[in-house]
C-alpha positions, 0 to 999 in steps of 0.5 A, a space after each residue: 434706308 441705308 445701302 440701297 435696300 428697298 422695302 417699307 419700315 416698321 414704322 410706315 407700315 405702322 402709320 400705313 395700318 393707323 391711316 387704313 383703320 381709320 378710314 375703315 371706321 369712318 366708312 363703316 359709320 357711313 355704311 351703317 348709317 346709310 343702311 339705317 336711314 333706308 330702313 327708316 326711309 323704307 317705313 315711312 312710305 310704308 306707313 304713308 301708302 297704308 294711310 293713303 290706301 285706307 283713306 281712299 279705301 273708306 271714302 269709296 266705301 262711304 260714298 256708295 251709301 245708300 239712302 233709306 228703302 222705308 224714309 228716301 229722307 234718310 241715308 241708310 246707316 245703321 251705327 253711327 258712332 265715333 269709332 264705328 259706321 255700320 250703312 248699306 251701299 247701293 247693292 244692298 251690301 251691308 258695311 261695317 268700318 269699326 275699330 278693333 281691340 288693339 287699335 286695328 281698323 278693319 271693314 267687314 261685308 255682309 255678302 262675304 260672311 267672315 270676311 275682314 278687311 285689316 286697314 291697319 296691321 300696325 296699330 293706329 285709329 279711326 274716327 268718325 264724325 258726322 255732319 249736316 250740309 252746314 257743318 255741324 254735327 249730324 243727330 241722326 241718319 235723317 241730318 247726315 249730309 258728309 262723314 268725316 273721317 280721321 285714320 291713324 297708323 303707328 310705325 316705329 313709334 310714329 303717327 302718322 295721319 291723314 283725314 277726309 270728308 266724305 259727301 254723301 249722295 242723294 
């Protein structure tokens, strides 16, 4: 800078402006990606609290299941299948955990008509097993001493699970 003048150059304004948009686009990347990683973060505890609330949701339900009125040897439970269990509970509410068409999970009450609990809004599964108090697979209503169980739900192209024995009580 000849004679004193104070001010920038063309050329440090150039270098100023260069320096500042690369520092912009370094923040913005980081910007962008934080945002990202929350969404993705933000999902999993969703699907995971989904899953959990189901599984406990079943299992309380399973285990209010009654035995049978007419045969004190048998538990009261009408379908026994893999991706259904229809019982009656305690109260005599008749329960149905069934998976739906478009892999929804839902539970439906007899004392509620038209009323379906969705356990699973996201797609996913269900699946049941039936075993007798050495651990095999149960037969009938009359050789069931636990339910297990396997719930699945799909979040962003993501399964996740969790599974759970339910005892059943005498």
């Amino acid at each position: 800078m000849a004679g004193g003048s104070r001010g920038f150059t063309l050329l440090e304004m150039v270098v100023s402006l260069v320096l500042l948009s690369i520092l912009l686009g370094i923040g913005t990347g980081t910007l962008v990606n934080g945002v990202k990683t929350y969404a993705l973060t933000t999902s999993i505890i969703e699907a995971n609290s989904q899953v959990g609330f189901a599984v406990e949701r079943i299992g309380r339900e399973l285990r209010e299941i009654r035995r049978n009125p007419l045969d004190q040897t048998k538990y009261d439970i009408q379908v026994m299948s893999p991706s259904q269990v229809t019982f009656t509970k305690f109260d005599g509410t008749k329960v149905t955990i069934k998976l739906k068409a478009g892999n929804e999970v839902a539970m439906t009450y007899s004392t509620i008509a038209g009323l379906e609990a969705r356990l699973s809004s996201t797609g996913g599964g269900i699946e049941f097993n039936y075993l007798t108090s050495d651990g095999a697979v149960a037969v009938g209503a009359a050789d069931v001493a636990s339910v297990e169980f396997k719930f699945s739900v799909v979040v962003n192209g993501s399964i996740y699970k969790q599974s759970a024995t339910v005892a059943l009580r005498g």
